[in-house]
N, C-alpha and C positions, 0 to 999 in steps of 0.2 A: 517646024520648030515651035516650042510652047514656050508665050512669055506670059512673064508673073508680073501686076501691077505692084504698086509700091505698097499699096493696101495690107495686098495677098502675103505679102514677102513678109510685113511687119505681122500681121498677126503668123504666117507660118514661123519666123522667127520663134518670138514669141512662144508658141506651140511645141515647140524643138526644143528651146530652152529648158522650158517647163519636164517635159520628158525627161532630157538630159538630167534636171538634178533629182527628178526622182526614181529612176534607174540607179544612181549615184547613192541616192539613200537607200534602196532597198541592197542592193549589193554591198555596199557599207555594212548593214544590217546582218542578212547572209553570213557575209566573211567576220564582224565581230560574234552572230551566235555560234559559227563553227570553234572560235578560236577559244571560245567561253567551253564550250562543253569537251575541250580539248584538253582545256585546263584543268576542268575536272573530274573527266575522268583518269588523265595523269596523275592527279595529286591524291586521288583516291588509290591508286594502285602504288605510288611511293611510299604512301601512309603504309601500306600491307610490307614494302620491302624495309620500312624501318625496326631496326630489332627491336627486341621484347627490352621491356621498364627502360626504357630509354627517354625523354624528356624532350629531343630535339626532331626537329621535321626534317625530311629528306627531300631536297628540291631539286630537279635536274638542270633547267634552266633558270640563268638569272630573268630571261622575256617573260616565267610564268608567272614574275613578283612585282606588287604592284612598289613603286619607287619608297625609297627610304625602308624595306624591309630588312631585317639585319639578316646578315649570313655570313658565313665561312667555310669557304675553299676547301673538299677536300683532293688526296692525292690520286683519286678515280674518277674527279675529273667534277662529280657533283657535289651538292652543296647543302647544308645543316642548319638552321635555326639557331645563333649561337647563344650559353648562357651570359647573365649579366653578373658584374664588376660589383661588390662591395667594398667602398673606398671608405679610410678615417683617415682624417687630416686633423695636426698639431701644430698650431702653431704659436713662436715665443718672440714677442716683440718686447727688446730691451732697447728705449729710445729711438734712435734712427735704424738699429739694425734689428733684424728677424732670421728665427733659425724656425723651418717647418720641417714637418716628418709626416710622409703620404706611405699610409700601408694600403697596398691592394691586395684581396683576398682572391684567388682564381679558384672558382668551384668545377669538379668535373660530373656532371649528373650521368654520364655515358657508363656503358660496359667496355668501352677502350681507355686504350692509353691517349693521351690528349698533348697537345705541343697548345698553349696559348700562348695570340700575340693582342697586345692593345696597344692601339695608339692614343696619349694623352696630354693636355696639355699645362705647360707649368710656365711663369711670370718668364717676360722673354729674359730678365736681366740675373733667372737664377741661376743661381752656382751651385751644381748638383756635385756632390763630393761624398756621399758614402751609399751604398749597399747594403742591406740583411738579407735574407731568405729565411725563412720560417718553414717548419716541417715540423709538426708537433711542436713538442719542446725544444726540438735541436734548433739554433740559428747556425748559420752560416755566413760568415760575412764575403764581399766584395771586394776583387780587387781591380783599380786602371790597368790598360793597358791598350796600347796602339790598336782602333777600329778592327783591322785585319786580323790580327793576333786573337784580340778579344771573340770576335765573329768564328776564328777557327776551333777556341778553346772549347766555347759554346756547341758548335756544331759535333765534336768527339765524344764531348760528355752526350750529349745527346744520342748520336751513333750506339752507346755504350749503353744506355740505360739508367745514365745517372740523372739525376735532379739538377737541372741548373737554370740559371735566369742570368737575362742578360739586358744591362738596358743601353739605348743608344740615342744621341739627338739628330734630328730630323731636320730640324728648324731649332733656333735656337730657344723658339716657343712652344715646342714640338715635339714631344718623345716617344718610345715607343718601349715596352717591357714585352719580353720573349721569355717563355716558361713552358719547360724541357721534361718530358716523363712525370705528365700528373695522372697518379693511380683512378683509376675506375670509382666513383665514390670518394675520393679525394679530395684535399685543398693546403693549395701553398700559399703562405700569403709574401709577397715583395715589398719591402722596405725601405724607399728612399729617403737622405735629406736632402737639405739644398737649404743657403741661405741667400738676402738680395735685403739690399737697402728701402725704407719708407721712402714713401713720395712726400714732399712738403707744398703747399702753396695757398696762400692767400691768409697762414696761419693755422692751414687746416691741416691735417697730417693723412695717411691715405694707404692703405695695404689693396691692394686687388689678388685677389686667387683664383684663375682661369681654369670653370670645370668640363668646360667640354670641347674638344677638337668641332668648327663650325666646317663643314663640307665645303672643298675648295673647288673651284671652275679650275680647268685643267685645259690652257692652248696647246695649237700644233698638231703637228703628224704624229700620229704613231710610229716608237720604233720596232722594227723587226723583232719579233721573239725569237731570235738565234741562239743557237748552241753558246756561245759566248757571252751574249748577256740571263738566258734565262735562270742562271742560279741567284741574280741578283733581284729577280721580282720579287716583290711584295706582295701584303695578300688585301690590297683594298683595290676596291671598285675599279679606277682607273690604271688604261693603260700607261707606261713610260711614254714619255713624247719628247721629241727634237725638243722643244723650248721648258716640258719638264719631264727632266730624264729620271727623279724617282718619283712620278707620280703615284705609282702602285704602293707607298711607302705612306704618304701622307694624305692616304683615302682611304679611313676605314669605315665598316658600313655603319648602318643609322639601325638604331634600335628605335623603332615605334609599339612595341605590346609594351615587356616590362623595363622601363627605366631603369639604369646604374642609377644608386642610391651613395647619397655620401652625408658622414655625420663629420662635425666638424667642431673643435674646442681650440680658445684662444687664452693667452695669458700676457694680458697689456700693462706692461710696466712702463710706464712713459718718460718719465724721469721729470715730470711736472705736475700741480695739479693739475686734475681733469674741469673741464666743465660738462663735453659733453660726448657721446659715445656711439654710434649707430650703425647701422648696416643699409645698405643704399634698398636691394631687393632682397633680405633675409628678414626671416624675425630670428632676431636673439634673445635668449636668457642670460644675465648680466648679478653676476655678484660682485659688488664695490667691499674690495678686501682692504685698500689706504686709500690716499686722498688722489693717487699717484697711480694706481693698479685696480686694474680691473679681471675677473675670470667671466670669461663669454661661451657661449653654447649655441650651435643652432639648436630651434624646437625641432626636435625629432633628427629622423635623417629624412633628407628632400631628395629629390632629383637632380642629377649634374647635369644638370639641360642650362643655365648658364651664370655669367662670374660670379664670384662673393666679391664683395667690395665693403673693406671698412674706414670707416671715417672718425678721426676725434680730434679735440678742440682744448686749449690751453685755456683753464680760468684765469680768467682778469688779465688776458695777453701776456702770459708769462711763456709764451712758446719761444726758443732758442732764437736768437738769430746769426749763432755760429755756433759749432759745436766738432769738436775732436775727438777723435779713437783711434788709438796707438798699438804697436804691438811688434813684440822683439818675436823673430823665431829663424832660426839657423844663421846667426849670426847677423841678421838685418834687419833694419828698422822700415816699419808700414804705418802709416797715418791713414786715415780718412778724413779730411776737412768739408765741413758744409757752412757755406756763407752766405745770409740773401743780404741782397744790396739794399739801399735804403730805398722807401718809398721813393716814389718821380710825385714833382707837382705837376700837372696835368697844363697842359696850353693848349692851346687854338690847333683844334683841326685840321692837317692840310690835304688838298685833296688827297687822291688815291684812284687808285684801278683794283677793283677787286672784279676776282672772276671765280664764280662756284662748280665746281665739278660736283656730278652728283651720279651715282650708283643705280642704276633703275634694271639689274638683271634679276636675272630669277630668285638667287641667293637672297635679295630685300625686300620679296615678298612677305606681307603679313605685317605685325606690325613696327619692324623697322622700316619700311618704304614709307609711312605714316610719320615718325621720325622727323625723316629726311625732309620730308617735306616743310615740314611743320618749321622748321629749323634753318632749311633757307626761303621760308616767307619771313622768318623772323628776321635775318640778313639784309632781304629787299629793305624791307621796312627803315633800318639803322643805316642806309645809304641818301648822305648829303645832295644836295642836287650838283655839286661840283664833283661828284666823285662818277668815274666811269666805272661799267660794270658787263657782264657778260655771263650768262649760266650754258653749261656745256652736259649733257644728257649721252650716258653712252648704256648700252648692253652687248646685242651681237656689231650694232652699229654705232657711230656716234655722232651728235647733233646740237647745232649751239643755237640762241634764241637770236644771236646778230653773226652776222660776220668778222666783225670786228668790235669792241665792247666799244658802249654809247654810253653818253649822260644820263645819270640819272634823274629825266624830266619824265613828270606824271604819265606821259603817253606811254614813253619806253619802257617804265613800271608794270603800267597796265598790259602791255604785252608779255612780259613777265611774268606778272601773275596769273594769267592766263596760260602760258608754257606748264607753270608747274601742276595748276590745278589737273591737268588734263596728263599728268603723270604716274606711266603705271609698270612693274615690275614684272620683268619676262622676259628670258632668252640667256644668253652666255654673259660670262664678265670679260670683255674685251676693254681692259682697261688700259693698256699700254700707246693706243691712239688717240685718247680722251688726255691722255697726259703729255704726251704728244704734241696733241693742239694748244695746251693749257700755258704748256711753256715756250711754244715757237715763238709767239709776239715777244715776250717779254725778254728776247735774249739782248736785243739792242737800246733796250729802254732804261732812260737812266729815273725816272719819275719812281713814287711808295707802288709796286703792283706786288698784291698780294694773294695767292690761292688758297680757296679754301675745299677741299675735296673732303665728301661727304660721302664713306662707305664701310660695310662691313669685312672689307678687305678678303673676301673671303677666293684667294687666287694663291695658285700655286707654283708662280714666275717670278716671284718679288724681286732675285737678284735683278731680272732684267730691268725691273721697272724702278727699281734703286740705280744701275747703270744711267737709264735716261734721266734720272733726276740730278747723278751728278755731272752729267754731260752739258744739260740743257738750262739747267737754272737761271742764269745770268741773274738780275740783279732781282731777279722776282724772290717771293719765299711763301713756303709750304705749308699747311696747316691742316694735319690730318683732322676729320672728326668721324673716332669708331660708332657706328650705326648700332642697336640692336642690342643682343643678351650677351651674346661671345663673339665680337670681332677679331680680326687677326691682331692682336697688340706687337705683334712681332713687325708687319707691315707698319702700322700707325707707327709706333716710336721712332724705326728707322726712317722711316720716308720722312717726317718732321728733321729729323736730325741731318739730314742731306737738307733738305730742304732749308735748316737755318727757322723753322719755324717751331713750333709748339704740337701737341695732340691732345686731343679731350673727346669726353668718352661718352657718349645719351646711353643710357638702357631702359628707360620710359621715357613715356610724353609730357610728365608733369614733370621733366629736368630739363627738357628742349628751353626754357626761356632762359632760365635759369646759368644752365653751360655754354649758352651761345652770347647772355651780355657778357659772362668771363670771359669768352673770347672775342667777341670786338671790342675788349677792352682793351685784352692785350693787341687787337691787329693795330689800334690808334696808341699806344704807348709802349714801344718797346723800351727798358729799362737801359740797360746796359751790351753795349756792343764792343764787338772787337778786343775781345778780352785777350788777354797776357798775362804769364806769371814769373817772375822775376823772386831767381832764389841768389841772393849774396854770396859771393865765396863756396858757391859747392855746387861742381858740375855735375855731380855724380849722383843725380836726382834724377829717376825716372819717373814719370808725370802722366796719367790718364784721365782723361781726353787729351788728347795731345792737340788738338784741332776743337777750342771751345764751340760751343753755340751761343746765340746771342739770348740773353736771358729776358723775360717778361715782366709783366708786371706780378708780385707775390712767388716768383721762381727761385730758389738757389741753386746757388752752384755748388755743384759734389765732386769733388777731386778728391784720387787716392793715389799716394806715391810711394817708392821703395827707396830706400838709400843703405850706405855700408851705417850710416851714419845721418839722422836726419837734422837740417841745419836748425838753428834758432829761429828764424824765423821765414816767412814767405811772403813776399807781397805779391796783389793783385792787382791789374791795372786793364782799365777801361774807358770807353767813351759812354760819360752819362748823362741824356741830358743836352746831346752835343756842346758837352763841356769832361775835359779830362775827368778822369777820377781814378785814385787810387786806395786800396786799403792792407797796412800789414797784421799781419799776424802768428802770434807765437805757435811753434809747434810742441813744446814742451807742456808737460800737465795731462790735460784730458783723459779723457776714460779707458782704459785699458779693455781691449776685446778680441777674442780668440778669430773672430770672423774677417778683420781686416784683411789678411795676406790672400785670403782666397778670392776677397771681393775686388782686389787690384789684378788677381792674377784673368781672375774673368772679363776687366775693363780694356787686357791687354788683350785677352785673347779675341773679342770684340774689335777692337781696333787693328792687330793683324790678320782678322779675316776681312775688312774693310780691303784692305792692301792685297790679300789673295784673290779678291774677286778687282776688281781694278785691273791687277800687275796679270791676268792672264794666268793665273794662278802658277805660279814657283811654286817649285819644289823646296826650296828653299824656306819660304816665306810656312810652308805648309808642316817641316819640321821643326822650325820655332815654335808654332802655335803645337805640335805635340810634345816637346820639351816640356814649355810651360804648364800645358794641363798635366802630363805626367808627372812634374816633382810637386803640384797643389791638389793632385788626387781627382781631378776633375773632368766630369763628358763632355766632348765637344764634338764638333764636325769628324776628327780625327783619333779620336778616345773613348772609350765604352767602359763600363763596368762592368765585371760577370763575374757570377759568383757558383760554385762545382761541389755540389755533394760527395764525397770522395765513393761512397760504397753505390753498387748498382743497384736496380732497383727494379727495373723493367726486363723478364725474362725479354731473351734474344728474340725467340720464338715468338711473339710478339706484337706485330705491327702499331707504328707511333702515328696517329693522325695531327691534322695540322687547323688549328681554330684559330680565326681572326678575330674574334671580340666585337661585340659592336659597341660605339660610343651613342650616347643618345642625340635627338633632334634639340636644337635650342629652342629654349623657348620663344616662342609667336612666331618660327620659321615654316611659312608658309607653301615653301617650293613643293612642286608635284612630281618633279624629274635633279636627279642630284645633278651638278653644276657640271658638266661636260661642255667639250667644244660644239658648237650647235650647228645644226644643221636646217635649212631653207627649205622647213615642211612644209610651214602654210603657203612660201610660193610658189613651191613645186604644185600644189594642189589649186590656185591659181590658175600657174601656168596651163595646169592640164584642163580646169573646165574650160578657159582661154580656146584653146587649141582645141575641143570638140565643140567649141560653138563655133568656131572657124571652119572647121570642116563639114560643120553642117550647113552654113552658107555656102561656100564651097558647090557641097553636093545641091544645094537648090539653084542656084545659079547654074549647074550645068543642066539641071532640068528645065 
């Protein structure tokens, strides 16, 4: 028997090791130049099978694309280069309301006939209610009609050769337009509107227009592609999964050569003097037409890589602080009332528990994860030495800086700040155990604890993670802050709104100070709580929100109601101040507006999908909300618009291929792999030098 001193063993270690990883790397090497030269000689020989003047590449496998290239699906199984989207956007703000009009233009550069689909995104709170199609000079308009119905209409005209376009919502921030027999050399363009209320606060007035769908992380198992569901697939990236069953719907791919381009013109009638007028990340060109009205332009057309955001300011504080709009139609009366409550005089600090959630997946790489950061060191900083605290870090995993949140003493800081500095962006968005943890403490605590989660929401589970938020809150409350160029606003608004808290939005770093003293302003003064409204003598008021939230500091409140008949007047009643407070007000007068009845019927339809997801989803519950959108002309979950060229178009003989659109990358998103469920590469690799450095002791040991 040969034995080895302790010497011999460490340097043959050692020795072994060494071997080990560079065998590792030359086989590494090896198998990446095989897969290189695989690549392209494939790609060189797809190039040869793409037809003559054709404009789009022919890719067999999605493995030979490096991540965020765009493509779409065809029906032989590979895959095309898709063209880009040129969108114009109109929009009319009269006061608190706005009516816009998004045309997209679908070009077809191929020698076939082409089916496009895009997926895009519009204000979560819009109310989409009409249709065009364009075909040269011919329009066509759009009509609702129950999701199924609409989906089959689309589908025959299609069969058939006709021209049609169909759009459907996704999300209720989330759309997607389908366009049916575009000729060889062709283009249709699609004509939606939609209108949706101004945002108010702090006196400042506020429009956001979301131009690009931001790539959503996709939990769970995949389901089955069976006979049964595969006519329902979609044509983006991701598979369907147990926890998101349309994922293939709400992932379409990324355009990184040529960006969708979008020109965009505004006409701001405010109904007050202006003082001042801006664009958060645009430049505008700005013609002052009265003292009152402005006409706005982007320079050029830009990239919809991500939101438009406009801002403007009442001179010499002549901005409303309550304002009405009425409106008779089918025999009923609709108001909109917006009220902000009076300033709070501000008092003595009392503690609190704030605890930060923070987004550190792959999706906030670049510089939204810079952001984030940025913005909860600014939080550390605004936290009293009475005030407990805790930051919670998640991506495929999740991890808190305490176990339980600690006083804010200089030590517990400095560990803190240390946590974040060393904070870096990678892996999946497993957010649903980060919120989880965020609300388990708080459910028996009756003390101020407040959360404040910091992300670009960019997940395609929301129902679920709005279930835990109404499940689990207890007396804690929510405070979305969207990361970045294009967060989910559909996420942010609702999870605030469960949550009883607010959302605020960073799209650079020179706002981070900025939006975050706004909001520990409002986390140290909330205004008005426990709101009620109290109509005299008339039961027959139906009321949305029906379930207020507790207002901020600079916040109003926007109710819109329906009656046979609406009363004289309505009051309000709250705790302000922890002292009563109420305020009435007439509903007679105010400004007459066409947009009222649609904007109540979307605050219902809103509020009975609340109840559909909750209640286990009725049946019941589910043909209320298509009642409603049917007789207000409006897409929902349950309702589409399509619109059917009547004459055919597409000889039989024929073949209709099928393009997915790509959307573009948002701006400063830095991800290298689109947001999928992730998988444990770097441990498996690990594990395995692990295990051959084991089995090389092992083997020396038995020598």
């Amino acid at each position: 028997m040969t034995t080895i001193s302790t010497p011999n063993l460490s340097i043959n270690l050692r020795q072994g090791f060494m071997k080990c990883i560079t065998y590792s790397w030359l086989v590494g090497l090896a198998i990446n130049a095989g897969l290189m030269s695989l690549v392209i000689l494939s790609t060189a020989v797809q190039a040869n099978d793409v037809p003559p003047n054709t404009d789009l590449t022919r890719i067999e496998q999605l493995s030979e694309l490096e991540s965020g290239q765009l493509v779409f699906r065809q029906p032989q199984g590979h895959y095309l280069a898709s063209p880009t989207v040129d969108t114009n956007v109109e929009i009319d703000i009269s006061g608190l309301l706005a009516r816009v009009k998004v045309s997209q233009t679908f070009d077809n550069p191929t020698q076939d006939w082409q089916e496009g689909i895009y997926v895009f995104p519009l204000p979560e709170t819009a109310a989409v209610d009409r249709l065009w199609m364009k075909i040269g000079e011919r329009i066509i308009e759009g009509e609702i009609h129950p999701k199924k119905q609409a989906k089959k209409i689309y589908q025959q005209a299609k069969a058939s050769g006709k021209r049609a376009s169909l759009v459907e919502q996704q999300r209720p921030n989330m759309f997607t337009t389908s366009v049916a027999n575009i000729a060889p050399g062709d283009q249709i363009t699609v004509i939606i509107e939609y209108q949706q209320t101004v945002q108010q606060e702090q006196g400042e007035f506020k429009l956001r227009f979301p131009m690009v769908v931001g790539p959503r992380y996709i939990p769970g198992a995949a389901i089955s592609n069976s006979e049964e569901i595969s006519h329902f697939n979609g044509s983006g990236w991701a598979v369907n999964t147990d926890q998101v069953p349309d994922a293939s719907h709400i992932t379409p791919p990324m355009n990184n050569t040529q960006p969708n381009r979008l020109s965009l013109n505004v006409l701001l009638a405010a109904g007050f003097p202006l003082m001042d007028v801006s664009s958060s990340y645009h430049q505008l060109e700005e013609e002052k037409l009265t003292e009152d009205t402005r006409k706005l332009q982007l320079v050029g057309k830009v990239p919809a890589d991500r939101d438009f955001e406009l801002t403007w300011q009442a001179k010499d504080s002549n901005a409303p602080t309550a304002a009405l709009f009425t409106q008779n139609k089918n025999g009923k009366d609709y108001a909109l009332l917006m009220l902000t409550p009076p300033k709070q005089q501000l008092k003595k600090t009392v503690s609190r528990e704030l605890v930060f959630v923070i987004d550190t997946s792959g999706s906030m790489d670049g510089t939204s994860i810079k952001q984030a950061k940025k913005a909860l060191q600014y939080g550390l900083a605004k936290l009293k030495p009475q005030d407990k605290f805790n930051i919670i870090r998640f991506s495929d995993d999740v991890e808190s800086v305490f176990k339980h949140s600690r006083l804010a003493s200089r030590n517990n800081l400095d560990i803190a700040y240390d946590f974040v500095d060393w904070l870096r962006a990678d892996g999946g968005t497993e957010m649903l155990p980060a919120l989880s943890l965020a609300l388990a403490e708080g459910e028996e605590t009756h003390s101020l604890r407040q959360i404040v989660f910091l992300t670009d929401g960019s997940i395609g589970n929301e129902d679920e993670l709005f279930n835990e938020i109404k499940q689990h809150l207890g007396n804690s409350r929510l405070f979305t802050v969207g990361i970045g160029s294009a967060p989910n606003s559909h996420f942010m608004n609702r999870a605030a709104k469960y949550g009883r808290g607010t959302h605020s939005y960073i799209g650079e770093l020179t706002e981070v100070q900025e939006k975050m003293q706004t909001l520990f302003n409002k986390l140290a003064h909330p205004v008005l709580t426990d709101i009620t409204v109290d109509i005299a003598g008339n039961s027959g008021v139906e009321i949305w929100p029906q379930s207020i939230p507790d207002l901020y500091a600079g916040e109003p409140l926007m109710l819109v109601m329906k009656a046979k008949s609406l009363p004289t007047e309505i009051t309000i009643n709250g705790d302000f101040s922890q002292q009563a407070w109420n305020k009435t007000l007439t509903l007679h007068g105010g400004a007459k507006s066409e947009a009222v009845s649609v904007l109540w019927a979307r605050q219902k339809i809103e509020g009975l999908m609340d109840q559909y997801r909750t209640q286990g989803q009725p049946d019941s519950v589910k043909a209320d909300i298509t009642d409603i959108a049917m007789e207000h002309h409006l897409v929902s979950k349950f309702t589409s618009l399509v619109a059917v060229d009547k004459t055919p178009v597409r000889p039989v003989e024929k073949d209709l291929k099928t393009l997915a659109l790509a959307t573009n990358r948002p701006a400063g998103w830095n991800m290298g792999t689109l947001p999928q469920t992730a998988t444990p590469a770097m441990l498996q690799i690990l594990i395995g030098l692990l295990s051959l450095l084991s089995g090389l002791m092992l083997r020396r040991k038995q020598q």
